[in-house]
Wavefront OBJ file of the C-alpha trace (Angstrom):
o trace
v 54.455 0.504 -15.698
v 57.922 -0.180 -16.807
v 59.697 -2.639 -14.954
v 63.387 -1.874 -14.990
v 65.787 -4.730 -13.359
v 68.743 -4.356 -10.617
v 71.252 -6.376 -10.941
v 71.224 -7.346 -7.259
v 67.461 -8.090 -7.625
v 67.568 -11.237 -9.580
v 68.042 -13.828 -6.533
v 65.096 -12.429 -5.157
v 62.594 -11.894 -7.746
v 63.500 -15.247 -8.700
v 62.565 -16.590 -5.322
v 59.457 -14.702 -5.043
v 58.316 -15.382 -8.379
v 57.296 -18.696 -7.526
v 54.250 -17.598 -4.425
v 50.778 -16.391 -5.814
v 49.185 -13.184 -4.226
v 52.335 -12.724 -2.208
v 54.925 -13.173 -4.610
v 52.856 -10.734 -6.933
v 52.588 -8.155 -4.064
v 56.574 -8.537 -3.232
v 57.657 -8.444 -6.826
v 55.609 -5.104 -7.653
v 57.554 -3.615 -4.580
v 60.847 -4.873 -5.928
v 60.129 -3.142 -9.556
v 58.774 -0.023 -7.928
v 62.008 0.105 -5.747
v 64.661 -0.866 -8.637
v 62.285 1.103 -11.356
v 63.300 4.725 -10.191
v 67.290 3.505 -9.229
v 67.214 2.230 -12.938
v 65.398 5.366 -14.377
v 68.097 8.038 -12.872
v 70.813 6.023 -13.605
v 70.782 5.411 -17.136
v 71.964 8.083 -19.821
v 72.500 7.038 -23.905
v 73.876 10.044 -24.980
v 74.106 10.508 -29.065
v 77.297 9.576 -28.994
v 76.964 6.499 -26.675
v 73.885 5.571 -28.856
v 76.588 5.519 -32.051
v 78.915 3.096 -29.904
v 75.561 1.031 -29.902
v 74.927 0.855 -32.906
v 78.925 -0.474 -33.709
v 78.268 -2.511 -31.245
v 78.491 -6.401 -32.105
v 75.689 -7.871 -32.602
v 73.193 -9.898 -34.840
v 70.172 -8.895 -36.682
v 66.579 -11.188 -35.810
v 63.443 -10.334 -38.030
v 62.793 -8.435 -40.804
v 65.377 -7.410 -43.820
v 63.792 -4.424 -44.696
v 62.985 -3.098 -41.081
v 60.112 -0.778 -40.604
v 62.188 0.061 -37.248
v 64.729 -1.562 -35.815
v 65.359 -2.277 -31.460
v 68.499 -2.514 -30.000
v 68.525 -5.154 -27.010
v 71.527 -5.963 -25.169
v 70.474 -9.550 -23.470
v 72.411 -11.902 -21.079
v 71.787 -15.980 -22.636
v 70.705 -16.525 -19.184
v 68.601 -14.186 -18.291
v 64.954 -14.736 -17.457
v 63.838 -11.348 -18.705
v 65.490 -11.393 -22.096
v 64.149 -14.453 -22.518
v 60.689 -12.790 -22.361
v 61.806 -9.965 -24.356
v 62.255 -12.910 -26.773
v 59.302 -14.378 -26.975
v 57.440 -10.699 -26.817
v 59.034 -9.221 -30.029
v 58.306 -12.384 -32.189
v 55.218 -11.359 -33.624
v 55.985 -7.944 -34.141
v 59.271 -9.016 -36.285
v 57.162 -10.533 -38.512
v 55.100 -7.285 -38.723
v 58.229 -5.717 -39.511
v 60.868 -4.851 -36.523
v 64.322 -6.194 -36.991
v 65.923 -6.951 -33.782
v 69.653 -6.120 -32.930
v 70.949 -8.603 -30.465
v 73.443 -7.418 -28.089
v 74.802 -10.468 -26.185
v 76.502 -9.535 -23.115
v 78.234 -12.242 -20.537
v 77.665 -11.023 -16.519
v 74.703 -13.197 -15.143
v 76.901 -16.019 -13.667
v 79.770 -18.018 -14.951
v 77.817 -20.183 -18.244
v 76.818 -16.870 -19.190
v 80.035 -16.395 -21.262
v 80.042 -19.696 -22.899
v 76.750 -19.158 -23.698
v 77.130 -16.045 -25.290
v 80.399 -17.372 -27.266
v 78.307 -20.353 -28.261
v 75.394 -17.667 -30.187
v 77.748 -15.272 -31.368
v 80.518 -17.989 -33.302
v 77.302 -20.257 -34.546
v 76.991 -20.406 -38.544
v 73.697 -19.076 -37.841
v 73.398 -17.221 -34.453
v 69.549 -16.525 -34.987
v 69.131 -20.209 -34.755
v 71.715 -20.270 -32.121
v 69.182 -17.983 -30.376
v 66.072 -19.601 -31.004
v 67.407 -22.781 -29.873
v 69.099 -20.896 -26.507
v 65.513 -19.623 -25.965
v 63.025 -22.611 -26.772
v 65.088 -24.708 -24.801
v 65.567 -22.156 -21.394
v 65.038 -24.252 -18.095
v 63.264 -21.891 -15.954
v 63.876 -23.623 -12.771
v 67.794 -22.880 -12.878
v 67.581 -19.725 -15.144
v 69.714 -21.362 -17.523
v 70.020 -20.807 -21.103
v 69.430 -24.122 -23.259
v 72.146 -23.723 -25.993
v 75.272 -25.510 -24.624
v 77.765 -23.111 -23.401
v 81.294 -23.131 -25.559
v 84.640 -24.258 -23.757
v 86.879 -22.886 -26.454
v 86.019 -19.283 -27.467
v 87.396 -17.267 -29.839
v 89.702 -14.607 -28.807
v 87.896 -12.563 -30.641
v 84.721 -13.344 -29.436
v 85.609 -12.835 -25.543
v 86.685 -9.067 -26.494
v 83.690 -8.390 -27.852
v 81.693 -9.278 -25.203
v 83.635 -7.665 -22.641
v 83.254 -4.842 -24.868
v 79.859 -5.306 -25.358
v 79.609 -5.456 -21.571
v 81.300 -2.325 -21.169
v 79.108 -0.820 -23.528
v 76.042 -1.143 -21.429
v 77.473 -0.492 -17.932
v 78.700 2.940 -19.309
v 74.593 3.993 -20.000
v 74.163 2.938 -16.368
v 72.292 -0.306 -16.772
v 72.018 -2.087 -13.905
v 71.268 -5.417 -15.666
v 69.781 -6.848 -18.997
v 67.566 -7.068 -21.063
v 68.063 -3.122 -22.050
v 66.424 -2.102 -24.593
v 67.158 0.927 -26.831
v 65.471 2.539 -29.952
v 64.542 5.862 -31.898
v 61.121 7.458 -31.679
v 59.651 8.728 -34.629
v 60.964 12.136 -34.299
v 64.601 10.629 -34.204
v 64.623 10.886 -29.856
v 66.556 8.255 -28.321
v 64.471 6.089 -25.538
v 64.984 2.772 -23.496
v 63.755 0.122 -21.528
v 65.756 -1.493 -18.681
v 63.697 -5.037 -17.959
v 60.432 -5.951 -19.381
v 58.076 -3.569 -21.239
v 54.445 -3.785 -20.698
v 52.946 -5.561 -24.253
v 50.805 -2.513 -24.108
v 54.139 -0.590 -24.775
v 55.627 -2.416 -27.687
v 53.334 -0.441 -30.094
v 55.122 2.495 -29.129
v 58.706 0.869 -28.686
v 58.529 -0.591 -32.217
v 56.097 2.376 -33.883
v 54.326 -0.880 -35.167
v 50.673 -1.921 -34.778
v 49.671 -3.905 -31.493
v 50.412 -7.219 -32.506
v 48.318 -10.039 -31.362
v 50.317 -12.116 -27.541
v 48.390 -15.001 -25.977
v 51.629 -16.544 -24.933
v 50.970 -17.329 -20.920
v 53.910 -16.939 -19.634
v 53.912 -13.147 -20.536
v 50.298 -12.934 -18.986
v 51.742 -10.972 -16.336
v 53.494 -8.373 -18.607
v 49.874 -7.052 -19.713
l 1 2 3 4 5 6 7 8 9 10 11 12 13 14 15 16 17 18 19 20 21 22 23 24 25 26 27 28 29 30 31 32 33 34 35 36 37 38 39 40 41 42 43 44 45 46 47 48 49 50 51 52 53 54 55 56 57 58 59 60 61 62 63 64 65 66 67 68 69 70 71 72 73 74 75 76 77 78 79 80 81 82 83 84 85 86 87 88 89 90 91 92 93 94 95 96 97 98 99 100 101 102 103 104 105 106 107 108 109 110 111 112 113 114 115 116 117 118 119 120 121 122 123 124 125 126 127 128 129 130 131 132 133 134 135 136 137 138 139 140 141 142 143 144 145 146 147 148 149 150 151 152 153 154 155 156 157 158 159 160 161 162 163 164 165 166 167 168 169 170 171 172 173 174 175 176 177 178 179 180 181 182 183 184 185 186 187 188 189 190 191 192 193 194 195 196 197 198 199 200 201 202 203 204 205 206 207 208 209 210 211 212 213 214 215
């Protein structure tokens, strides 16, 4: 099952998140209900795929890509930070990641972003966002940026433009090429048992709890 994330959902899933067997029960109801909204909504034309792939961004994983994933990801945001932690091993199998950072989850989100984006090295700027992520305020752990480049704020209201016009209703997205050259996406977290197919890479090996439920 693809789980595909509403904007308006986060509060909630957040909440219920935290309550075994009925937190579990509440949360499948929320993806089922926000899974077919997200499904109908979103449309990455050629041409919109193009804009994507001008989009700014920074590359994470391998040089010489085997594929390549397009993931547009709020510094904030619970479920990119899982998206994170699930591509790892399969960059080192060969996926190069294209980060997409878009500013929208609440106010630190643009600092945040800024704070990646104008790093010397924004990979590290990543890693550091993500190993550090305090789960009980959904905060991002790289310290958000007070003075951002004008620059920098354009391009992530563009980049935020970018993925409300496929009809997104909230990060991470994630968008690729099959093997026959078909475009494809996932709004929210795949399934690990997906990635194989998202990446066109060989199941790579997860034992990382917190994506236990993602199996």
């Amino acid at each position: 099952m693809t789980h595909h994330i509403a904007r308006q959902s986060y509060p909630l899933m957040h909440f219920v998140i935290r309550f075994g067997t009925l937190a579990v029960t509440l949360t499948a109801l929320i993806l089922a209900m926000t899974s077919t909204a997200a499904m109908t909504a979103v449309n990455i034309t050629p041409a919109l795929f193009a804009d994507i792939e001008k989009a700014t961004h920074f590359n994470e994983g391998a040089t010489k890509p085997r594929s390549t994933l397009y993931v547009f990801i709020d510094p904030n945001c619970l479920y990119c930070h899982l998206v994170w932690k699930s591509v790892q091993p399969y960059e080192k199998a060969g996926l190069q990641v294209k980060w997409i950072p878009v500013a929208f989850q609440k106010p630190s989100s643009t600092g945040r972003a800024a704070a990646i984006l104008q790093a010397r090295d924004p990979v590290a700027a990543l890693r550091e966002n993500e190993i550090r992520y305090k789960h009980k305020s959904y905060d991002g752990g790289i310290k958000p940026l007070d003075k951002i480049r004008p620059e920098v704020g354009k391009a992530l209201e563009a980049n935020l433009a970018l993925m409300e016009k496929t009809g997104a209703p909230g990060t991470p997205l994630l968008v690729w090429k099959n093997a026959s050259g078909s475009i494809e996406y996932r709004n929210g977290v795949p399934r690990l048992s997906e990635l194989p197919l998202i990446t066109g890479l060989p199941m790579q090996k997860i034992d990382d709890p917190e994506l236990a439920e993602f199996r």
